[in-house]
C-alpha positions, 0 to 999 in steps of 0.5 A, spaced: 562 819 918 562 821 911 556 821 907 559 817 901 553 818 896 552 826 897 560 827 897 559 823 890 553 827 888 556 833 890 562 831 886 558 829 880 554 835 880 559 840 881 563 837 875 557 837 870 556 845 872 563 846 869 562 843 863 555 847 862 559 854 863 565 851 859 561 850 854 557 857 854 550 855 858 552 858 864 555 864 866 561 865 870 556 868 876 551 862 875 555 857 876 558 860 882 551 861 885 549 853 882 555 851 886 553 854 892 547 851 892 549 845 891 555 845 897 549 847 901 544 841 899 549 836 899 554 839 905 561 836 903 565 834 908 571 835 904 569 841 898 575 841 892 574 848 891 
C-alpha cells in the first residue's frame, strides 16, 4: 500500500531542496546528503530520481 501523505512530503521537500541550491544556499554535496535523508525518512515507494 502507498503511503499517500509521505509520498507528497517526500515530493515536496525534495523540490524545496532543488530551489534552496539553485538559488545558491545549498551545495551540490548538501543537497545529495539532504536528499537521502529524506528518502530515508519518508521511504517512497516510487523515487523520481
Amino acid at each position: 500500500m502507498i503511503d499517500t501523505k509521505n509520498e507528497l512530503r517526500y515530493i515536496l521537500l525534495t523540490r524545496l531542496l532543488e530551489r534552496a541550491a539553485s538559488a545558491g544556499l545549498l551545495t551540490l554535496e548538501e543537497l545529495y546528503a539532504a536528499k537521502r535523508l529524506a528518502r530515508d525518512k519518508y521511504r517512497p515507494q516510487t523515487v523520481w530520481e
